[in-house]
LORO-324274 format. One record per atom (N, C-alpha, C): x, y, z; residue in one letter. Coordinates in steps of 0.02 Angstrom, whole numbers, plus 50000, padded with zeros to 5 digits. Atoms other than C-alpha are relative to their C-alpha. Example, Ala and Ser with C-alpha at 12.3 -4.5 7.8 and 13.67 -1.06 7.14 Angstrom:
500454994150000A 506154977550390A 500455006050000A 499584994149997S 506844994750357S 499615005550037S 
END
This chain:
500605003949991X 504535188656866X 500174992649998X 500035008449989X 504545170556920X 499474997649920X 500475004750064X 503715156756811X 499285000349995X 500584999349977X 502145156956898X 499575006250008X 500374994649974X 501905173956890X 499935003649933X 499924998050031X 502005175256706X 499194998249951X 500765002850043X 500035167756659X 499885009349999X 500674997350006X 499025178256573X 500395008050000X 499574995050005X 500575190856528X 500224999749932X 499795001950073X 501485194056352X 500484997050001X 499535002549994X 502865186556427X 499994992049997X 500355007150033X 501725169156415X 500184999049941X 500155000950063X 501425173256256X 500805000449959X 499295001550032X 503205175756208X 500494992950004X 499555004949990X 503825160656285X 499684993349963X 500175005050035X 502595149356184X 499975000949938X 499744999850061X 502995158356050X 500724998349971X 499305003750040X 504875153456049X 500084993550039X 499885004749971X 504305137256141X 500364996850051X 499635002149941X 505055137756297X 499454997350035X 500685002949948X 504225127956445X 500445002950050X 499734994549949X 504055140056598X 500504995550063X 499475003449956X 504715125356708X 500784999149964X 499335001949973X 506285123056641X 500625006649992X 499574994850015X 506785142056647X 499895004350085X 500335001349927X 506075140956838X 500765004050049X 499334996549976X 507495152256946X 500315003549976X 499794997250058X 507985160056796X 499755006249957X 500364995550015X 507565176756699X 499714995049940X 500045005750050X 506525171556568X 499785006549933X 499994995050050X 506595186656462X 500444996349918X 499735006650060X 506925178656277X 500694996549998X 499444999750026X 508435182856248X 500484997650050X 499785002549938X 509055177656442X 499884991949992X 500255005950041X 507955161856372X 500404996449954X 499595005250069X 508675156856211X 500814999049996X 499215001149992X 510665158556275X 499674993050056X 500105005049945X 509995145756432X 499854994949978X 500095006750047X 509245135256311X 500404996249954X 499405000950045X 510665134056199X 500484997850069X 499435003949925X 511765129556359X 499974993850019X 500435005149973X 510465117856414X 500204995149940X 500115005550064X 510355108456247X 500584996849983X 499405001750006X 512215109256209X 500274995050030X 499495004549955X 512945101856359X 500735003350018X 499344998850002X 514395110956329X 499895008849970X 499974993550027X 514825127456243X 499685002549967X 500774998450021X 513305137856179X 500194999749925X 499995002350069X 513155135255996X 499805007249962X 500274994450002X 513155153755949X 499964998549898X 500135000250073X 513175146255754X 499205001049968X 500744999950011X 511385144855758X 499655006950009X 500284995650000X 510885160855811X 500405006349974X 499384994050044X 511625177455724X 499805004950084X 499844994549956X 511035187855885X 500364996350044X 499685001149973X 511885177155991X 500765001049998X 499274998150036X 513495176955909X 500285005149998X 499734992650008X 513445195955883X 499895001550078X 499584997149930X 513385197656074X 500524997850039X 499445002049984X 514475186956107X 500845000949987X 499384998150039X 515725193455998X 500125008050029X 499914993149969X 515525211056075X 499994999750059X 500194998549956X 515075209156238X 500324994050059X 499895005949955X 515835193256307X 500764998350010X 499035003249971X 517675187556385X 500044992949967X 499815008950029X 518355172956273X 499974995050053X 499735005149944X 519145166156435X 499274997850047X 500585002749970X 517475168956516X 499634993049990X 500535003950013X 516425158256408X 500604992349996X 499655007449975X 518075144656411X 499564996750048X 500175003349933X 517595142856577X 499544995350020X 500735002849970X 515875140656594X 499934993749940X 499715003950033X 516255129356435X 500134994050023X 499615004949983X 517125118256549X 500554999750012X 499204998950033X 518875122956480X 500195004250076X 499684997149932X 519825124956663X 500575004149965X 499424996449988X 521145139656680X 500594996250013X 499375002049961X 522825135956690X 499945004550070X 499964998549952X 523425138656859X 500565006050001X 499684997249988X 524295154956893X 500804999450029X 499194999749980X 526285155856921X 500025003950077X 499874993349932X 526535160757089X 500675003750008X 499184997250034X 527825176657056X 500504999250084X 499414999249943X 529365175457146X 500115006150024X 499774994949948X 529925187257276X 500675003549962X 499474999950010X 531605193557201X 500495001750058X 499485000649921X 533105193657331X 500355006249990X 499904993649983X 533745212357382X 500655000750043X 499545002349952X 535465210957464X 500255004950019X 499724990649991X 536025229357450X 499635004450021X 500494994549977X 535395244057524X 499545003249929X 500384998150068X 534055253257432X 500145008249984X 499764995250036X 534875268957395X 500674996549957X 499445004650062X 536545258657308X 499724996749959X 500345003650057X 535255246157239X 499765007749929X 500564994350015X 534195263057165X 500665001749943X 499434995050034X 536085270457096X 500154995949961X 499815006450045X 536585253457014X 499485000649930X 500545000350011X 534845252956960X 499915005149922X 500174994050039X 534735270156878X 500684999049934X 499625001550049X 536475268056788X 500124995149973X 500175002150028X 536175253556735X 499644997749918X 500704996950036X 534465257656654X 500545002249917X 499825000050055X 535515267156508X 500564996949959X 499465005450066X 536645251956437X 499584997250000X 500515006250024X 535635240756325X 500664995349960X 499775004850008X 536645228056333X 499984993250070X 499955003949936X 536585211956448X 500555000250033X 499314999049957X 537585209056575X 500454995349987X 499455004050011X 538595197056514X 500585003449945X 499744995150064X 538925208456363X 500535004750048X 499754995049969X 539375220856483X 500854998550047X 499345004549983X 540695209856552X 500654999249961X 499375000550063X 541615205856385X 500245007849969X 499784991550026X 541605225256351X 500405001050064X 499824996449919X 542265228756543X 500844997249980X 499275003049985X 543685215656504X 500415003349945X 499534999250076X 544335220456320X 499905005649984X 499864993750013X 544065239656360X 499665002049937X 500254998250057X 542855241056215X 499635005950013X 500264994949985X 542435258256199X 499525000449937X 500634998250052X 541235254556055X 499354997550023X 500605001249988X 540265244456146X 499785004550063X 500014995649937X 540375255856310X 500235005149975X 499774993350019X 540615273456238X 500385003350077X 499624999049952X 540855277456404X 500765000250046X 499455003050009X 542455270156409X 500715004049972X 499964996950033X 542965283856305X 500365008050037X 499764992649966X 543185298456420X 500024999350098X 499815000349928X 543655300956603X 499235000650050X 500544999749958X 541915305956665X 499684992449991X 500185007749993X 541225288856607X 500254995350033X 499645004249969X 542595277456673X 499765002050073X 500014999849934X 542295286356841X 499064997150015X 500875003349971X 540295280156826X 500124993249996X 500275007950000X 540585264756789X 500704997050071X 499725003449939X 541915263156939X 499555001850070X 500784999949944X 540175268257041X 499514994549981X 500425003650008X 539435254356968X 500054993550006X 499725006849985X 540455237856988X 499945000450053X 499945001449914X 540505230057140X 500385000250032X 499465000249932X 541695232157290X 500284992250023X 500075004249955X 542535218557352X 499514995750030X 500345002449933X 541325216757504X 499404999449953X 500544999950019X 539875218657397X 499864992549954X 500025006850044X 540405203057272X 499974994450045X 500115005949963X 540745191857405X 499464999050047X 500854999749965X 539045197957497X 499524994049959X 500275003850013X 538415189757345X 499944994249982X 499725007250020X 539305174457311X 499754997250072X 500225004149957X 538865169057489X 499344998550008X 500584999850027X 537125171457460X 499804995649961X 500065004550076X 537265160557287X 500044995050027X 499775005750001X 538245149757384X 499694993450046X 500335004549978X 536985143057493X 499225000949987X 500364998050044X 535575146557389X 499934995249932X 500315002950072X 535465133557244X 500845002349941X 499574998650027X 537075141857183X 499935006849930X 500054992950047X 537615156457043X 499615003049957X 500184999850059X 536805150156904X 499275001750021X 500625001349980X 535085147556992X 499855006750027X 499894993549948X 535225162857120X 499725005149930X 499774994950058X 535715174456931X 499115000249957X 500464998950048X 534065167256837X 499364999050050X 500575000449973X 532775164256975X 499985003750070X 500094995849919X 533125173457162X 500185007849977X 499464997249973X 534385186057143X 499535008749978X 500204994150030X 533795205657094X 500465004049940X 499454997650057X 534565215556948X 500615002349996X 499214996749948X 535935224257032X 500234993550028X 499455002949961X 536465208757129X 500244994649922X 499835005250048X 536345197856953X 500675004049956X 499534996550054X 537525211856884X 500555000250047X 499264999649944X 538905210657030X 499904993849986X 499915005549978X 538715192257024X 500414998449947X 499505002950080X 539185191856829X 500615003449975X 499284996550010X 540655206756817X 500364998750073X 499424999849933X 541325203657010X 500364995549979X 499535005849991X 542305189456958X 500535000849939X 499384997550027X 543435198756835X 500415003550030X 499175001649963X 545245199056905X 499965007550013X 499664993849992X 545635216956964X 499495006449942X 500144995750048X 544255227156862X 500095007550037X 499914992749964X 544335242157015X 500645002249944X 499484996550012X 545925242656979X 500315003049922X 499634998150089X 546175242956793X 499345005949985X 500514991350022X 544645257456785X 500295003650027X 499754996049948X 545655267256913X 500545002049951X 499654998050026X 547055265856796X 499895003049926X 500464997750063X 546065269556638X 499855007750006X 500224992349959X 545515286356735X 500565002349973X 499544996550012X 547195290256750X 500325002749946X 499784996650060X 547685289556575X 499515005549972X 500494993950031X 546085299656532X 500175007450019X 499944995049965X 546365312556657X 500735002250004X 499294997449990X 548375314256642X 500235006049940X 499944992350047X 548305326156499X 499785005750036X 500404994249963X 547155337756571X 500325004750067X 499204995449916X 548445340256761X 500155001249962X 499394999450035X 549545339256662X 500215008049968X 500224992750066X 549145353356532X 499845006650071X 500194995649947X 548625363956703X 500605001350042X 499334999649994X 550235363256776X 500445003449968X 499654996850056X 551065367656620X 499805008249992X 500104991149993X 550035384156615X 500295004350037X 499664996449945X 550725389056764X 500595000849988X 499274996050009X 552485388456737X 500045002949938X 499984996550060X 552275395656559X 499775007450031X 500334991749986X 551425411356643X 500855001850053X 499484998349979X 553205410056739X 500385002149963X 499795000250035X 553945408456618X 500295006549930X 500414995250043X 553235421456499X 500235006650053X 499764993549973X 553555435356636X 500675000550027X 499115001649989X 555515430956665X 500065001849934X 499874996350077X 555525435556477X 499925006850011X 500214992350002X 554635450356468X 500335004550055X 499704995949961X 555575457456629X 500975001349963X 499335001450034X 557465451056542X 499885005449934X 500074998150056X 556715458756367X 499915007850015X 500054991449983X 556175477456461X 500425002850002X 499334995850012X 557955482356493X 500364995949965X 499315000450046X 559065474556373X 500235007249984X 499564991450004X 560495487056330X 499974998149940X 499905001050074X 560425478856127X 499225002449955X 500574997450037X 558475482356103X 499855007050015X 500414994150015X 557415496056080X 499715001550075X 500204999049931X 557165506856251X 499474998949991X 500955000549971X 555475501456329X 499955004350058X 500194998049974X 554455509056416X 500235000150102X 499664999149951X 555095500856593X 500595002050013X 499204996450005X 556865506956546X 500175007050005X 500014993050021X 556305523956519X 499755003750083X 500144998949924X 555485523356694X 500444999650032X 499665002349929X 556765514756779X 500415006949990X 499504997750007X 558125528056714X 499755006450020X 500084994949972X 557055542756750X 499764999950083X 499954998649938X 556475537656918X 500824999250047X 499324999349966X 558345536956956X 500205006450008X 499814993249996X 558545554156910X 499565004450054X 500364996449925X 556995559257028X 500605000150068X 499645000449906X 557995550657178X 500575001550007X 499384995949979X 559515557857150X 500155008250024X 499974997549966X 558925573157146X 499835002150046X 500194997949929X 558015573257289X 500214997950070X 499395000349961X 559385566357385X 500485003849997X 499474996450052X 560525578657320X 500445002850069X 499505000449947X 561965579857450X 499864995850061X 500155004849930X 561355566057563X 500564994849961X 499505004850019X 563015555757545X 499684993050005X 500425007849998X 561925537957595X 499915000749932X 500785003050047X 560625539657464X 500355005049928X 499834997150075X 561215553157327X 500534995249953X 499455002850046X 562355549857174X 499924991649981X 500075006350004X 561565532657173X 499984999049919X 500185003250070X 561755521557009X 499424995149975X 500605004849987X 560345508957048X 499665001150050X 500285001749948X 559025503557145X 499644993149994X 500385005849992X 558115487657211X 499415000349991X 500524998550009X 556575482657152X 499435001650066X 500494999149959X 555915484257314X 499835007750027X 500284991849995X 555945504857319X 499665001449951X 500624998550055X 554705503057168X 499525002050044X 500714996549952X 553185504757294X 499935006050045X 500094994049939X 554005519757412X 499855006549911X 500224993650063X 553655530957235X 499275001150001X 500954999949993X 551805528357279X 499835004950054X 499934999549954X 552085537357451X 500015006650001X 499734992649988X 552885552257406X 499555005549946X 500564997250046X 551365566357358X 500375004849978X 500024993550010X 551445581957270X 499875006350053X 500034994749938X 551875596757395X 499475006449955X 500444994650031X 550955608857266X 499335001349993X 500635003650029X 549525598757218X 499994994150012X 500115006149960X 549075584357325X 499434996449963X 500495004550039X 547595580057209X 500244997149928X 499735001050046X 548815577457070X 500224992250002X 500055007949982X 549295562157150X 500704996950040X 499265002749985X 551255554457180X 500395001049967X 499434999750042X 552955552857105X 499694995249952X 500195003350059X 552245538557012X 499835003449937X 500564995950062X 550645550656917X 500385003249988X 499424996350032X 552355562156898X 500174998649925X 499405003750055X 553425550556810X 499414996849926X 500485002950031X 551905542756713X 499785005049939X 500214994550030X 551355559856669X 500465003149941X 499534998950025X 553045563556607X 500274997249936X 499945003350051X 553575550756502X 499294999349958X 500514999350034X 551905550156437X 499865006149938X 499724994650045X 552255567856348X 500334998949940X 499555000450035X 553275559656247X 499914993449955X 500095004650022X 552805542956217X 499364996050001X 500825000849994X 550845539656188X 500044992649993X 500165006450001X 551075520256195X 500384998050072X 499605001749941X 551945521656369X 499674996650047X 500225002349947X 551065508356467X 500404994050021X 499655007249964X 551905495756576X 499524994150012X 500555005349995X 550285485156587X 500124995549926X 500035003350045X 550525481156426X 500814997449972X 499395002849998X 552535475856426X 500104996250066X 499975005949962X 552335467656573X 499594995850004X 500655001950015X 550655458856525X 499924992350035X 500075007549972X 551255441056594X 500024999650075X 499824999649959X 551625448856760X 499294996950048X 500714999649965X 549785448956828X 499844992350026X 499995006749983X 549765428456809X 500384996550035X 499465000349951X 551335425356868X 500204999350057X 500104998349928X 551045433157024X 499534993550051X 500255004149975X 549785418457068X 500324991649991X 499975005150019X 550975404257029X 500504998750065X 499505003849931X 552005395057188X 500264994649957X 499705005250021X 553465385357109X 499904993750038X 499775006249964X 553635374557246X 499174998150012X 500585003349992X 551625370957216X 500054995149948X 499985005150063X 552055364457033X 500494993950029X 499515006149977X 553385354257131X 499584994750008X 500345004949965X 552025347057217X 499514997649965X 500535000750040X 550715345157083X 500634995449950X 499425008250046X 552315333056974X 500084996850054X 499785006349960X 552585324357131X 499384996349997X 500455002750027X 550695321057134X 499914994449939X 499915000950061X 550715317856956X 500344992050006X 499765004049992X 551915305756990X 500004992550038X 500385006849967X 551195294157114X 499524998449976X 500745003150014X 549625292957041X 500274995749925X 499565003450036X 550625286956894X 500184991650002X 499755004049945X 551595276057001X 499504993450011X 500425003949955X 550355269257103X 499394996249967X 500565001550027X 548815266656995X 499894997749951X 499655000750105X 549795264356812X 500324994250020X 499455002850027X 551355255556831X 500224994050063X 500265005849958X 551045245757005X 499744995049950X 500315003850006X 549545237656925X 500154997349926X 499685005150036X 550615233356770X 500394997550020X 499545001149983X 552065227356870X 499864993950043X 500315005049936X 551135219157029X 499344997249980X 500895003250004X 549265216456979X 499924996349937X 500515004050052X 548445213856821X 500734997949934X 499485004150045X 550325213256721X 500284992250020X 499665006649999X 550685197356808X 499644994149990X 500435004350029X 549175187956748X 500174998449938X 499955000750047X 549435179856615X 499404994949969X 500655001550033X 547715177556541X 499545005349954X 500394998050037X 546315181656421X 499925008950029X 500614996649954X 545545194056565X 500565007449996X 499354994750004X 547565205556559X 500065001349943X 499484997850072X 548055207256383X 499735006049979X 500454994750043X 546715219156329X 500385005350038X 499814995049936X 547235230956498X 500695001149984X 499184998150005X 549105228756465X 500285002149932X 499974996950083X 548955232756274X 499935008350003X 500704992549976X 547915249456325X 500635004950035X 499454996249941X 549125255756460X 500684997750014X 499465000049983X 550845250456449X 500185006149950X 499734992050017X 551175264956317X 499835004150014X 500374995749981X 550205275856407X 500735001050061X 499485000149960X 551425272456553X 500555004249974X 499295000750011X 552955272756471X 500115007549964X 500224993750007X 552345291256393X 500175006850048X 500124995149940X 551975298456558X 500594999850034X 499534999649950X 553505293856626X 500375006249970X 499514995950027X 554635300956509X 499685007849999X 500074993450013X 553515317856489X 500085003450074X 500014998949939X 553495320356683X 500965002749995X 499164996450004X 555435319256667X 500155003849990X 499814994150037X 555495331856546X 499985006350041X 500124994749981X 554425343156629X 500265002150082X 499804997249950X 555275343256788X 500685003249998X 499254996050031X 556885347256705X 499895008049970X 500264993150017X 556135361356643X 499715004050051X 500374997449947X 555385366156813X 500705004350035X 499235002649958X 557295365756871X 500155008449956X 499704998250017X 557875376256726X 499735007849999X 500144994649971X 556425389756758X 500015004950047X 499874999049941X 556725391056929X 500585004450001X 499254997250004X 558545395756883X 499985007949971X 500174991950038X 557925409456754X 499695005450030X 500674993649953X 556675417356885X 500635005650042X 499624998749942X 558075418257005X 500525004649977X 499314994250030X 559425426456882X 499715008049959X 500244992250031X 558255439156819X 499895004350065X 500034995649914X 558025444157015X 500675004350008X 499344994850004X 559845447157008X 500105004449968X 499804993250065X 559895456256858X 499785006750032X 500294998649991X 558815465756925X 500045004650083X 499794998249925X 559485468957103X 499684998050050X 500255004149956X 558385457657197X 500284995150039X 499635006149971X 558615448157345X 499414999250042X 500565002449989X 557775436757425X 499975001350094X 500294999949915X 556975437157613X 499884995650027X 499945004949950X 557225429157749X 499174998850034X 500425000149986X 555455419357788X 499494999949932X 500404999450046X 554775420657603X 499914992049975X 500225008150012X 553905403157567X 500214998349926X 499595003150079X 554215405257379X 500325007249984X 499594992750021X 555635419757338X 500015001249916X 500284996150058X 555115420457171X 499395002749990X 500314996849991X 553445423857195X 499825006650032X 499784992649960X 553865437557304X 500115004649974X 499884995950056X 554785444157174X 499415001349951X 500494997850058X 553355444357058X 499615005750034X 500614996849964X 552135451357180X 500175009650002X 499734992849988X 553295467157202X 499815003949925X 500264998350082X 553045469656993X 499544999150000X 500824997350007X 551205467457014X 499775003150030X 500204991349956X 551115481757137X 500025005249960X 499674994550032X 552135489857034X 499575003349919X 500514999550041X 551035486956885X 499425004850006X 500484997949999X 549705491056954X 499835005650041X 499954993049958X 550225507057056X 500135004349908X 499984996250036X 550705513756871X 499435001249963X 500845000950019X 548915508856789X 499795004450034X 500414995949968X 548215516756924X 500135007249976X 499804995450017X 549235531156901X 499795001049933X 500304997050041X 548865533556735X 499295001450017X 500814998950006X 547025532656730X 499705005950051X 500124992549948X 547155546356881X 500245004649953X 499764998250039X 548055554756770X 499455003149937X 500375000850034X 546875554456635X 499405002050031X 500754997549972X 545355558056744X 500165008250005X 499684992649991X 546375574656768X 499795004049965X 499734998150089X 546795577456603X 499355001749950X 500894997050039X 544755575756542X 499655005350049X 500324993549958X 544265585856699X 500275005649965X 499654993350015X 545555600256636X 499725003449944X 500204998950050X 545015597556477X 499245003549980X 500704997449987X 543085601056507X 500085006450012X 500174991849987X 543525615656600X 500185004849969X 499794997150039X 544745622456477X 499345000649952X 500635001950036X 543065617756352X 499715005550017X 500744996849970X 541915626256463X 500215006450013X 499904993950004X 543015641456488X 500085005849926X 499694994150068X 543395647856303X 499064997249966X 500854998350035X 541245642756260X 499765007150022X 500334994349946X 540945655656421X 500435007649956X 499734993850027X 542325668056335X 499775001849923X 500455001650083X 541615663956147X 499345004150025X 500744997949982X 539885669456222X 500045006950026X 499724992849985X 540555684956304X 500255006649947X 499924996450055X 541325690356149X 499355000549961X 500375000050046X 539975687356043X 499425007050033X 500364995749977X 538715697056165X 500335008150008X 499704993550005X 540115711256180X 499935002249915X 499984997950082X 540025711655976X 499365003649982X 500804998049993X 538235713655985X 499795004650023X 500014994249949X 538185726156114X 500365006049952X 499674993750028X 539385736856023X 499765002049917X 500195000250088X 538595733255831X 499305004550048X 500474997349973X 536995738355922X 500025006750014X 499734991049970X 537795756155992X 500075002549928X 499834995950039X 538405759655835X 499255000549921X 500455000550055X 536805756655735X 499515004550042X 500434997349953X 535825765755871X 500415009549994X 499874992450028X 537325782255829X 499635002449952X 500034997550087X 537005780755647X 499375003549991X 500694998349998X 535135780055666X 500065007750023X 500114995349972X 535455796955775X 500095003749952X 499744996050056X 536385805255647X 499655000749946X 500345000050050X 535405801055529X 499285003049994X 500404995149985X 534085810155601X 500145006650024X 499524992949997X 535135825655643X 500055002649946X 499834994750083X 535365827755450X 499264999549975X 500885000750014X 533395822755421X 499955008750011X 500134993849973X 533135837955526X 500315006749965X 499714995450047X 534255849055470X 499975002549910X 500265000850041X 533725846855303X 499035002249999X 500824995649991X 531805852555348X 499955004550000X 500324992149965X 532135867055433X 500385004949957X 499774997350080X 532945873955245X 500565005550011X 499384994049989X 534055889555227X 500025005450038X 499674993549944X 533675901355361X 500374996250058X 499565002049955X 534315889355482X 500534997649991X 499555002250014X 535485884455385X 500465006650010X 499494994949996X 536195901855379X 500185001050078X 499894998449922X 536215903855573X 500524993950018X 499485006649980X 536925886255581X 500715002049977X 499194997850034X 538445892555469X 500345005750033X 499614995949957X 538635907055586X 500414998650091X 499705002649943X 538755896455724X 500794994750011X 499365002750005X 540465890855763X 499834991550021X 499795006750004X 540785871155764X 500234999150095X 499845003549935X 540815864055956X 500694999050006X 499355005149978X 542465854055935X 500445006149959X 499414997450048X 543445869455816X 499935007650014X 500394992849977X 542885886455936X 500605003549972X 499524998350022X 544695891355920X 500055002649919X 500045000350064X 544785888055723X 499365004749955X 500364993150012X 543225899755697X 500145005749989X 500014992049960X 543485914755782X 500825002549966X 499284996750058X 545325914555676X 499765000849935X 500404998050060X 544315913155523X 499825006249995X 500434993049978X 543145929455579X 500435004650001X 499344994249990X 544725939555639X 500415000649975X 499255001950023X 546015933355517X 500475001150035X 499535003449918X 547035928055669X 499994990849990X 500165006450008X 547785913155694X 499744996450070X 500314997749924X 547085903955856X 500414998650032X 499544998249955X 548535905055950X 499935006350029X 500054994849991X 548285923855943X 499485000850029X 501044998349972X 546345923455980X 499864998150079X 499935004949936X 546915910756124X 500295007550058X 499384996249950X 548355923856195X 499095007550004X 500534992849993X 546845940856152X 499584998150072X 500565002649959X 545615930656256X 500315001050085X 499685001649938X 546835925656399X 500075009750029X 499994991649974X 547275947756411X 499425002450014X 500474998049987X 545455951756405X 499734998650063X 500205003249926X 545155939056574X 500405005350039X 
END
């Protein structure tokens, strides 16, 4: 409601009750309380005087923007900062990767700098193990990437300016570690020491599993220990093939054989019993009779690994070994960061020159030992009657491979063997339950007959016993079924020979 439209309303009457005049609230609500803040504005000049009124105050205190009533106050706003753009120089998947690994070091980047140079792995745990070193050599800058941003800086207001007002977070963090001397390279070599145990130690397994089954083949036949199990084989499958050469001047009377007629024993079946299996499940079967711990799986036990090792791979895994060494170690103490002679090297050349000087000498070692295995593989072949083939990439592995046939043609063999042996067993089982059950029902059968006589008899004398002494007297005259003879000599006093011969004259 306008001013003029308030005669002769309570809204009159309210406004001359808190003494407003309708003109000077004219454009305006003039509802009191819309009233007595306008008037308080009005009167002031300046900022409403909410001391005077308690409802004013209490809406103002709930209901009102401090900054607002600044305003209208008088009290101008500062003027807004207009935000800077930040500058983006890298792609936004590298920015994004920087970005993200970043994110978990809380430390600045300058921090991150003095840890990068002096290898502090307390302040960079990371630092610490080989998977870290390799993140944080995803996280420095390249070359191309530092001088992307130095040219940038450099016509730009410069490093300092670029670092605290253009540049983005990723480029302020290449701008402040790119300019330490060779850091690729001294993380690269940091790697290496992390990671040179680990080849290292993997390598080593391998020729130890060589190692380990050049024993155990040398230790099966000794002539000073205790026959084993392959000794007992080898000596009886000699006796098979002799005699089943037995006047074949080639092949009979033989004293040895090469390990490579181990696999024709797999070949040759049973002419009797073809489900029995080979000469192997024979010989297996055989010695087994005798010696219940006779397995070759378990005296040749290193053979199985063995079989997967290529000397001339470990060759190549120390030559490896050795350049990365070389190239990544003892270069960048020799040519790179050892020939600095500053703050930015000492930490790096403290760190990794005994690391170097370690690896060299254990590499030495272990290739001398690569040398001296090689030798042992090769003289147990001889021992052994092995030779090597023309075309075999590694002739000791060759040799192994023939003993993990061999292995595992006798395994097999047993456990055929054994499947036999519980089949036989079942049926043997299942034939003396079926004969057990036979008897028992024949016992039964016959206890049954004879309880089924007794019962008879026992009513034969019932009877006889009823029918009292006249039948008893007739019964006593009657001669005995089984003793006709023996009667009739009684009756005649004859003996029955005589009664026999009377009888025969009377026919």
């Amino acid at each position: 409601m306008k001013a003029d439209e308030i005669a002769s309303t309570v809204w009159e009457a309210l406004a001359k009750a808190a003494k407003i005049k309708p003109s000077s609230i004219d454009n305006k609500p003039v509802n009191p309380l819309m009233a007595a803040i306008q008037g308080a504005k009005s009167s002031g000049g300046g900022a409403p005087d909410t001391t005077t009124d308690p409802l004013i105050s209490a809406l103002e205190a709930g209901f009102c923007d401090p900054s607002v009533l600044k305003n209208k106050a008088g009290v101008k706003k500062a003027p807004k900062k207009k935000k800077v753009e930040k500058v983006l120089l890298l792609d936004a998947k590298r920015n994004q990767a920087v970005s993200i690994g970043l994110g978990r070091i809380k430390l600045a980047h300058d921090q991150v700098r003095k840890a990068l140079i002096s290898l502090d792995e307390k302040q960079l745990t990371d630092l610490a193990d080989a998977g870290g070193v390799q993140k944080w050599l995803g996280l420095v800058p390249t070359e191309e990437e530092y001088n992307k941003v130095m040219d940038y800086c450099s016509g730009n207001g410069g490093i300092e300016f670029c670092v605290t007002e253009k540049l983005g977070p990723v480029e302020c963090f290449f701008a402040t570690v790119g300019n330490v001397p060779r850091l690729v390279q001294r993380l690269q070599a940091v790697l290496e020491m992390l990671t040179f145990e680990e080849l290292l130690g993997d390598v080593l397994k391998n020729m130890h599993f060589v190692q380990e089954a050049e024993r155990q083949l040398r230790a099966a036949t000794a002539i000073d220990s205790k026959p084993g199990v392959l000794r007992e084989f080898y000596t009886t499958a000699l006796k098979i093939g002799n005699r089943m050469n037995l006047g074949n001047k080639a092949r009979g009377d033989a004293v040895g054989f090469r390990p490579d007629t181990l696999p024709k024993l797999a070949t040759v079946k049973y002419s009797s019993d073809p489900k029995k299996g080979t000469l192997i499940n024979f010989i297996v079967e055989f010695i087994g009779a005798t010696r219940a711990d006779a397995l070759v799986t378990q005296e040749l036990s290193a053979i199985k690994n063995a079989v997967t090792v290529n000397l001339e791979q470990i060759d190549g895994d120390f030559a490896r070994l050795d350049d990365a060494i070389k190239t990544n170690v003892e270069d960048e103490l020799d040519k790179g960061s050892g020939t600095l002679a500053d703050q930015f090297a000492k930490p790096f050349i403290a760190k990794i020159r005994p690391f170097a000087l370690e690896a060299r000498r254990r590499l030495k070692v272990c290739k001398e030992d690569l040398k001296k295995t090689r030798a042992s593989v090769e003289s147990v072949a001889e021992l052994y009657g092995g030779q090597a083939k023309e075309g075999d990439s590694c002739p000791v592995q060759a040799f192994f491979t023939i003993w993990n046939n061999f292995v595992n043609d006798v395994d097999a063999a047993r456990i055929h063997n054994k499947k036999l042996a519980d089949k036989a067993a079942k049926e043997a089982q299942k034939k003396a339950a079926a004969e057990k059950k036979a008897k028992k029902k024949k016992e039964k059968e016959e206890k049954e007959r004879q309880r089924k006589l007794a019962a008879q008899q026992e009513q034969q004398q019932q009877e006889q016993e009823e029918n009292g002494g006249a039948s008893s007297g007739a019964e006593a005259k009657k001669p005995p079924e089984n003793n006709l003879f023996d009667h009739f000599a009684e009756q005649h006093d004859a003996s029955p020979e005589e009664i026999a011969k009377k009888m025969m004259t009377r026919q």
